[in-house]
C-alpha atoms as one frame of an Amber mdcrd trajectory, in Angstrom:
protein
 -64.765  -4.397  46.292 -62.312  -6.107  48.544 -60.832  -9.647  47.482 -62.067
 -11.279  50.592 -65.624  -9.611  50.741 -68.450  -8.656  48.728 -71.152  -5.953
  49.455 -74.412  -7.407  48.193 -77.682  -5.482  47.802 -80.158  -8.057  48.057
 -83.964  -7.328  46.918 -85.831 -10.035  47.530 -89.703 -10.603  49.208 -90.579
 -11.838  52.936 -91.255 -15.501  52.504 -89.820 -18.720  53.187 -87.606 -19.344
  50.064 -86.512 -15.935  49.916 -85.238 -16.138  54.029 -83.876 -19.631  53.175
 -81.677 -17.846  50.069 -80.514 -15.076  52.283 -79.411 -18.210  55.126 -77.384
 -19.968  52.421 -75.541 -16.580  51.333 -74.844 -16.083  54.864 -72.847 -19.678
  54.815 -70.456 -17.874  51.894 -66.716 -17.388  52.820 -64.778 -17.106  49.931
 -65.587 -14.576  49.747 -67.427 -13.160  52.531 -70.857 -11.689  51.664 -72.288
  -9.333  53.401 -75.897  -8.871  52.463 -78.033  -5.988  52.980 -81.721  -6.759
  51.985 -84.486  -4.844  51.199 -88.197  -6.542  50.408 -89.265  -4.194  47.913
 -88.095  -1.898  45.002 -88.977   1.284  47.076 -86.703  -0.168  49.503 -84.156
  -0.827  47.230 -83.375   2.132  45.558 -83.210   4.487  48.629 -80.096   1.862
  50.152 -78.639   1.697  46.868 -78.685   5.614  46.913 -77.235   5.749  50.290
 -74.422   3.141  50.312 -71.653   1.490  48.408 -72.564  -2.210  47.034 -71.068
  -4.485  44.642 -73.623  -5.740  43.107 -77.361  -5.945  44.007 -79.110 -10.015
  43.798 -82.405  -9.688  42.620 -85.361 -11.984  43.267 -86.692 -12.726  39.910
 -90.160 -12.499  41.454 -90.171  -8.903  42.071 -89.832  -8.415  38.574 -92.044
 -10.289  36.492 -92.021  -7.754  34.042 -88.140  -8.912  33.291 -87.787  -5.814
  30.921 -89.216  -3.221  32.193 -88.549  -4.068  35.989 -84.330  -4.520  35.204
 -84.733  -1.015  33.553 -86.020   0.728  35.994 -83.937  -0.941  38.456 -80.488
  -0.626  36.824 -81.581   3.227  36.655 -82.542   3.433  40.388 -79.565   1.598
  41.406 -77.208   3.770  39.243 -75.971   1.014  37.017 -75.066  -1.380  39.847
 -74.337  -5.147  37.999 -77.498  -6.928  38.859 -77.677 -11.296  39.523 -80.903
 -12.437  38.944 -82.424 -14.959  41.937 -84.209 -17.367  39.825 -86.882 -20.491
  40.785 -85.808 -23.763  39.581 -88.920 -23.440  37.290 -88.222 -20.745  36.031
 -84.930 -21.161  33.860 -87.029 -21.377  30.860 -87.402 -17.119  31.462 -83.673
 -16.916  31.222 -83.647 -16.566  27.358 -86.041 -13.424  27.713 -83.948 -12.157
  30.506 -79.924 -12.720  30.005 -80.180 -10.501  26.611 -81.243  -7.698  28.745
 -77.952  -6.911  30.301 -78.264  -8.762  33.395 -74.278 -10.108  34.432 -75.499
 -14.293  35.563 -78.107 -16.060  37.140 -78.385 -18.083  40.381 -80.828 -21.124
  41.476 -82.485 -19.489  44.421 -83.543 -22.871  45.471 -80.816 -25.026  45.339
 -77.552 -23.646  44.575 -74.737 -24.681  46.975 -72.802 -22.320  48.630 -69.894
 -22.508  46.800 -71.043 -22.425  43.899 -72.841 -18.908  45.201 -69.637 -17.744
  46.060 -68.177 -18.945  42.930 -71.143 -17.597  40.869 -71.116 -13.970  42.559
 -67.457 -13.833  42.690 -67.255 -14.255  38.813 -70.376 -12.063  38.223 -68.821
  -9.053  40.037 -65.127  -9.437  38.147 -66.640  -9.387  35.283 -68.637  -5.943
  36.500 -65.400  -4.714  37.263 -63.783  -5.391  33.507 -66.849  -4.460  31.681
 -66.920  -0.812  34.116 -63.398  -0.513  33.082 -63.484  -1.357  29.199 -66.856
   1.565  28.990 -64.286   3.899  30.845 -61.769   3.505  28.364 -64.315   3.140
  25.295 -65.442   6.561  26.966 -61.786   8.225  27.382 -60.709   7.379  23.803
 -63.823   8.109  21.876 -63.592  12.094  24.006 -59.976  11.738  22.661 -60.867
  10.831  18.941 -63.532  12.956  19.087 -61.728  16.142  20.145 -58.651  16.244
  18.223 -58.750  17.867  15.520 -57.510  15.313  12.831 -60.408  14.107  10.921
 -60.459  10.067  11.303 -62.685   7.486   9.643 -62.981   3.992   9.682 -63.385
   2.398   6.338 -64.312  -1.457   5.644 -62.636  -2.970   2.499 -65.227  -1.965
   0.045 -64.043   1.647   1.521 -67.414   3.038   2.665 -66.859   4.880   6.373
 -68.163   2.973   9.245 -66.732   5.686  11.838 -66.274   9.420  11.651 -65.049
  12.219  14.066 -66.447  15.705  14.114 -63.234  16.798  12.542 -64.333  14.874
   9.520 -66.918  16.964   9.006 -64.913  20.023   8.887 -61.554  18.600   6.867
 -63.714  16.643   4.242 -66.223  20.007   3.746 -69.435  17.487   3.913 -71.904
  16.593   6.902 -71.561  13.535   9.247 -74.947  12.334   7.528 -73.614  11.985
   4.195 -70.228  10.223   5.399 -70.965   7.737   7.286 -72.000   4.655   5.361
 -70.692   6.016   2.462 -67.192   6.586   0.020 -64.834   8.244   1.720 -64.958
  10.068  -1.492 -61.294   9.699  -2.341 -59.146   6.741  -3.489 -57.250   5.796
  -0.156 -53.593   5.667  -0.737 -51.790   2.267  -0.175 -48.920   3.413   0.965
 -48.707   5.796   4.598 -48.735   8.269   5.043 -49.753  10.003   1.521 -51.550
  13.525   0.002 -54.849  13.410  -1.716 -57.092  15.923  -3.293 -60.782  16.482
  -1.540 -63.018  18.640  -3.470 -66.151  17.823  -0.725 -68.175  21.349  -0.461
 -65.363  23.416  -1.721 -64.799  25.004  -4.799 -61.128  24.894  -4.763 -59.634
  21.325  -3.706 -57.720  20.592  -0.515 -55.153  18.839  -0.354 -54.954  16.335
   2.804 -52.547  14.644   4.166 -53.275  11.064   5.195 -52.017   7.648   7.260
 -53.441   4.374   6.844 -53.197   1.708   9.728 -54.774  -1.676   9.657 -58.024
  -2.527  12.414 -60.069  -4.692  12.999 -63.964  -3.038  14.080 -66.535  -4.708
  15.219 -65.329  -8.489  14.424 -63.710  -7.144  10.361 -61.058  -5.877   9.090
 -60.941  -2.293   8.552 -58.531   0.613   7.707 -58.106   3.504  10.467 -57.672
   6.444   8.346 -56.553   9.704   9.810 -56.937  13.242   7.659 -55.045  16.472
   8.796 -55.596  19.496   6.169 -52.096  20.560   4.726 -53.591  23.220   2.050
 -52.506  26.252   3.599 -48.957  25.145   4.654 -48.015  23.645   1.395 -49.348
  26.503  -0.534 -47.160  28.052   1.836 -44.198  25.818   1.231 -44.689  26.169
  -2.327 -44.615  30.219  -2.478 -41.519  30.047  -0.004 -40.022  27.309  -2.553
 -40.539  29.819  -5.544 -39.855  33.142  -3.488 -36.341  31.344  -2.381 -35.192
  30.308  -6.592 -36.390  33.365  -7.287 -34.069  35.354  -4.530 -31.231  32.761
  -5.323 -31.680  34.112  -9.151 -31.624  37.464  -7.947 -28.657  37.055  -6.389
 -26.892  35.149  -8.792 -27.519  37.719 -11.637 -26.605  40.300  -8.702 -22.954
  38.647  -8.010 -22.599  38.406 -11.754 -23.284  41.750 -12.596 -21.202  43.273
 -10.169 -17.907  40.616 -10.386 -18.337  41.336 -14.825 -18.724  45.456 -13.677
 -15.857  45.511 -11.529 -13.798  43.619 -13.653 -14.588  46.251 -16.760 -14.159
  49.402 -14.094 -10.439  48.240 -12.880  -9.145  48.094 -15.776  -9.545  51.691
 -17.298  -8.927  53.109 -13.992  -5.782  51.222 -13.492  -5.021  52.697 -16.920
  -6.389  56.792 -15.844  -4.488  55.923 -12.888  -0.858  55.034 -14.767  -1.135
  58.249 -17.174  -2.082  60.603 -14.412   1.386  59.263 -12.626   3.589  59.993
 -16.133   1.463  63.201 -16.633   2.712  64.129 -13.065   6.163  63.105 -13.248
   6.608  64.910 -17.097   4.437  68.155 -15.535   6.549  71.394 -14.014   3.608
  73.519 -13.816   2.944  73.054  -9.865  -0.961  74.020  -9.888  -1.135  71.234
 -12.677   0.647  68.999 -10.873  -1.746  69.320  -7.673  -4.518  68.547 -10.787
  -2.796  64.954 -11.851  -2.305  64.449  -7.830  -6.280  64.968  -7.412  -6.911
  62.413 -10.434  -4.632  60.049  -8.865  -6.227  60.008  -5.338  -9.606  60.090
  -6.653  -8.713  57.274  -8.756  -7.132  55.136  -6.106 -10.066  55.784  -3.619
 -12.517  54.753  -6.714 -10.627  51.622  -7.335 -10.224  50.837  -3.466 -14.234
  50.784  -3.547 -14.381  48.605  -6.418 -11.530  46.084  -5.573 -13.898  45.862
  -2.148 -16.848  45.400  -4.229 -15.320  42.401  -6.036 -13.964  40.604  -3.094
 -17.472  40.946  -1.432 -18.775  39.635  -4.798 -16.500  36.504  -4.636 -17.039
  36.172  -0.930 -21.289  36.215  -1.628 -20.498  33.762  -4.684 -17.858  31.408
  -2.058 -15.506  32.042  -4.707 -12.662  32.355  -2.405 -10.820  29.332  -1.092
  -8.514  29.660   1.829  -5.367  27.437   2.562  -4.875  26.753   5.775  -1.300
  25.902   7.521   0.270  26.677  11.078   0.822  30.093  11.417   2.141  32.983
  14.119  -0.987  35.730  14.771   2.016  37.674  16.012   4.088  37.589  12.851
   1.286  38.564  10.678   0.177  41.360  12.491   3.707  43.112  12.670   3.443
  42.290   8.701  -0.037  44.213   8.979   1.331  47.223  10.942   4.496  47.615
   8.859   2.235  48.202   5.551   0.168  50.520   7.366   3.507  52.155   9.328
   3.050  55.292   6.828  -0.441  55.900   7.361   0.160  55.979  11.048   3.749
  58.447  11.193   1.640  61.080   8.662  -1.202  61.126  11.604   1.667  60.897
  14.517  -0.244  57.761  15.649   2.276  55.064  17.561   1.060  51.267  16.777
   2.095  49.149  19.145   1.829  45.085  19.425   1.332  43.424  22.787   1.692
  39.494  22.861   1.227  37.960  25.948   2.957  34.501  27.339   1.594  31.355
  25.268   1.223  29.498  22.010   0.420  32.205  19.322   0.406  29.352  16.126
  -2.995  28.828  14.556  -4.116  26.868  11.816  -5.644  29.525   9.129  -4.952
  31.422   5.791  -1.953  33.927   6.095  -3.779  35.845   3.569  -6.911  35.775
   5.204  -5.580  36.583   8.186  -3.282  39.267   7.637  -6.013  40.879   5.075
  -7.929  40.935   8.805  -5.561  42.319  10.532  -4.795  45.039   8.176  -8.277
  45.827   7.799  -8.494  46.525  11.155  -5.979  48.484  12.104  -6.260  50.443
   9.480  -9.600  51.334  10.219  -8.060  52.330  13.795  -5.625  54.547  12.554
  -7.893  56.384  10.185 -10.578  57.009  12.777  -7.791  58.169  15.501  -6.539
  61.334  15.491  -4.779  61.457  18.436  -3.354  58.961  21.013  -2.601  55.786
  20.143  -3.384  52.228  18.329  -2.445  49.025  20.120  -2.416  45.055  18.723
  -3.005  42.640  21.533  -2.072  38.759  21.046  -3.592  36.559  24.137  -3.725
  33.006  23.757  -6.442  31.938  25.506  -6.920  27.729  26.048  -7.717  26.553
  22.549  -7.938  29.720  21.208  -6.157  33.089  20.222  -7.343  36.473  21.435
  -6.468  39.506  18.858  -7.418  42.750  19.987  -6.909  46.010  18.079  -7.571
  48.665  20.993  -7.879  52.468  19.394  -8.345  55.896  21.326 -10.410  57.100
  18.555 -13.809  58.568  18.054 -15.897  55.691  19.234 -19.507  54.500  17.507
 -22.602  54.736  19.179 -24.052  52.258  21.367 -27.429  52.640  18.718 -24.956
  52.201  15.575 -23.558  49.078  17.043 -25.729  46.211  15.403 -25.538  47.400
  11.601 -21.575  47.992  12.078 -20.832  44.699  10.100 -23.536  44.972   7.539
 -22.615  46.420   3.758 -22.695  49.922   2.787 -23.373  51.022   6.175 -21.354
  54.014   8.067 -22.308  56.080  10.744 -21.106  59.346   9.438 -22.893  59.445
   5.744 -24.208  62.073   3.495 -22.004  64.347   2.131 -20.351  66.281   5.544
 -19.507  62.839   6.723 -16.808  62.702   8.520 -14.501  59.845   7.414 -14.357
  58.646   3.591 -15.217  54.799   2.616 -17.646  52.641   1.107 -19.043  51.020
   4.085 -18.132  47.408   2.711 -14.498  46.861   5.239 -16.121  45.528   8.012
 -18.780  43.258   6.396 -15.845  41.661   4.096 -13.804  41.859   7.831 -16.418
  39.199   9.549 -16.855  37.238   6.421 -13.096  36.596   6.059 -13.213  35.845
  10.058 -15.604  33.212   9.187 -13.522  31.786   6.237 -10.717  30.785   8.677
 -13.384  29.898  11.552 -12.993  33.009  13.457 -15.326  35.168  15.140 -15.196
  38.937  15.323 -17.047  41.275  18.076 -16.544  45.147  19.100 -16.975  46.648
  22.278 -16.780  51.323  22.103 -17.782  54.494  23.570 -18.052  57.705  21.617
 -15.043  59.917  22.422 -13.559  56.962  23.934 -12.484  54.612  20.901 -13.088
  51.062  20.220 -11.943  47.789  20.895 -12.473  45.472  18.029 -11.788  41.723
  18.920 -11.026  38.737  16.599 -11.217  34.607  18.620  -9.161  32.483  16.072
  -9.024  28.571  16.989  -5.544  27.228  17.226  -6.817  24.071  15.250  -8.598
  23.724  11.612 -12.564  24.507  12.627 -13.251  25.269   9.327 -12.653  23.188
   5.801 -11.198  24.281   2.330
């Protein structure tokens, strides 16, 4: 439909009246009309077929039959809006004929034409809003009726004027037997809420549901939308209980093994302490090499459980670090000269790099020198020959350690479970190197005390590079 024209189908007979109708639409310029006609219904339905109209203007006495002649026609004419043509006399027919669907009505004999134009003009807007309120009304209901959300409509003695397929299938019972009745549980007045829906089942569901006021069909009504939540809350629920249950486990686990290491140290510190007087007060030398034997043993045992108990505190957050300004360079020449020993038995030269740059972070000493000495003394125990170098590069707003070995390497495949607990690559008993497995995990979880963070890069047979990024300023809190 253009603003300043209208397409008009016009069915009317061959007589007088009729050709003086079709002269006065001709006279119509606001809009323009132009009328096709055709004289009878035969006629009619093959142009409608074959062009594009408007609306079609029927003569009222080509249809006598009001009811069954607009029926056929709207059919014929694929639901073009259809003006009735009507005699002067015959007004009286416009009760019958208006509740029939038909858009207006014109005086055939003696409407003006303006008030044609105005008459049509109106009559085909109105086409146009009622086309494009059915194509909504047709685009939401396929949306309502798709998703899969159950929805009702419920009127304020709460029996269901409306309901979706997906009714059917959230409240377990059949269209039939919800609409027009309860909705079969007690709608909660607050949104959105969880009810419980026996319907068909014989265990309940639990849905969840929102509540929005409506109004349908000229009352007030409550849009209520239902979305089945019975299979993800049970699942919430077992995830609730399987999570206190794991944080019991664990909790009786950190106890256990803080109260066992506590009772182990201290009778080993004591085994340890005689074996050292037994030693000093023994002359026999093949007894002596015996004490020496209970005194190594002893130390490795209690090495293993000291690292045990610092895990145990680390799991349980029981240790607190302090954080001031401190040099990475000063603590790791502290780290190297504890471990200076260990490295002249082996031959090993430890060397520290520091390149150009602010070297001060804001971390634990402690923590950080605990680090530090882990690592390189994992580097000198897994080198045998060459050499073991600490390398301090500030880097922007951060400060590069790396502790660069010549050692024997770890396997590309071994690489992921190197910081987990109890984990070595040589195990069993012709392992290679002695330990417990736990320095590395308690490593990365002191790195992530102070806000560090702690990555390798090796090669078997061509040692390891093990790298520690400390911010210089406080990332972390006490």
């Amino acid at each position: 439909m253009a603003h300043d024209r209208l397409d008009i189908l016009l069915v009317a007979p061959k007589n007088p009246r009729a050709d003086g109708f079709a002269q006065r639409l001709a006279q119509c310029t606001r809009p323009r009309l132009d009328v096709t006609r055709a004289t009878t219904m035969d006629h009619a339905t093959s142009l409608a077929a074959a062009g594009q109209f408007d609306l079609a203007l029927l003569d009222f006495e080509l249809v006598p039959d009001v009811r069954r002649g607009f029926l056929l026609l709207s059919t014929a004419l694929h639901a073009l809006p259809i003006v009735l043509s009507v005699p002067d006399d015959a007004e009286a027919e416009l009760r019958r004929v208006l509740p029939e669907g038909v858009l207006d009505y014109v005086r055939r004999d003696s409407d003006h034409p303006h008030v044609l134009e105005r008459l049509l003009h109106y009559a085909s807007q109105r086409s146009e809003t009622l086309r494009s309120l059915r194509e909504a009304e047709a685009r939401l209901r396929g949306i309502v009726e798709t998703i899969s959300e159950g929805v009702l409509i419920v009127d304020d003695g709460g029996a269901v004027l409306y309901a979706n397929p997906a009714a059917e299938t959230v409240l377990a019972r059949p269209l039939v037997e919800i609409l027009g009745a309860p909705t079969g549980f007690q709608v909660p007045d607050t949104s959105p809420g969880v009810v419980e829906v026996f319907g068909g089942r014989h265990e309940p569901a639990r849905l969840h549901v929102t509540v929005g006021s409506m109004t349908w069909e000229g009352r007030p009504a409550r849009l209520v939308t239902l979305r089945d939540v019975t299979a993800q809350m049970e699942t919430e629920e077992n995830l609730r209980r399987s999570r206190d249950e794991a944080q019991r486990t664990a909790g009786l686990k950190t106890a256990f093994l803080a109260n066992m290491s506590h009772e182990l140290r201290m009778p080993l510190a004591s085994i340890i302490g005689f074996a050292q007087i037994l030693r000093d007060g023994l002359e026999d030398h093949e007894f002596r090499e015996f004490a020496d034997s209970i005194i190594t043993s002893g130390n490795r045992l209690l090495e293993t459980i000291t690292s045990v108990l610092d895990l145990t505190r680390l799991d349980a957050n029981a240790v607190q670090a302090q954080a001031r300004p401190v040099s990475v360079a000063s603590v790791a020449r502290e780290a190297v000269g504890m471990l200076g020993a260990l490295a002249s038995r082996k031959g090993l030269p430890v060397e520290i790099e520091t390149a150009e740059g602010d070297d001060t972070v804001h971390a634990d000493p402690a923590v950080l020198r605990r680090i530090l000495n882990n690592l390189v003394g994992n580097a000198i125990k897994f080198t045998e020959k060459g050499s073991v170098r600490v390398r301090i590069e500030p880097d922007g707003s951060f400060v590069r350690v790396h502790v660069v070995d010549t050692g024997i390497g770890i396997s590309e495949a071994f690489l992921p479970q190197l910081f987990d607990e109890f984990t070595q690559e040589s195990s069993g008993y012709d392992r290679s190197h002695e330990g417990s497995g736990l320095g590395l995990a308690i490593t990365r979880r002191l790195c992530a005390l102070i806000g560090a963070e702690i990555g390798v890069e090796s090669e078997p047979g061509r040692g390891s590079t093990f790298t520690v990024v400390i911010p210089h300023s406080q990332a972390w809190t006490d």
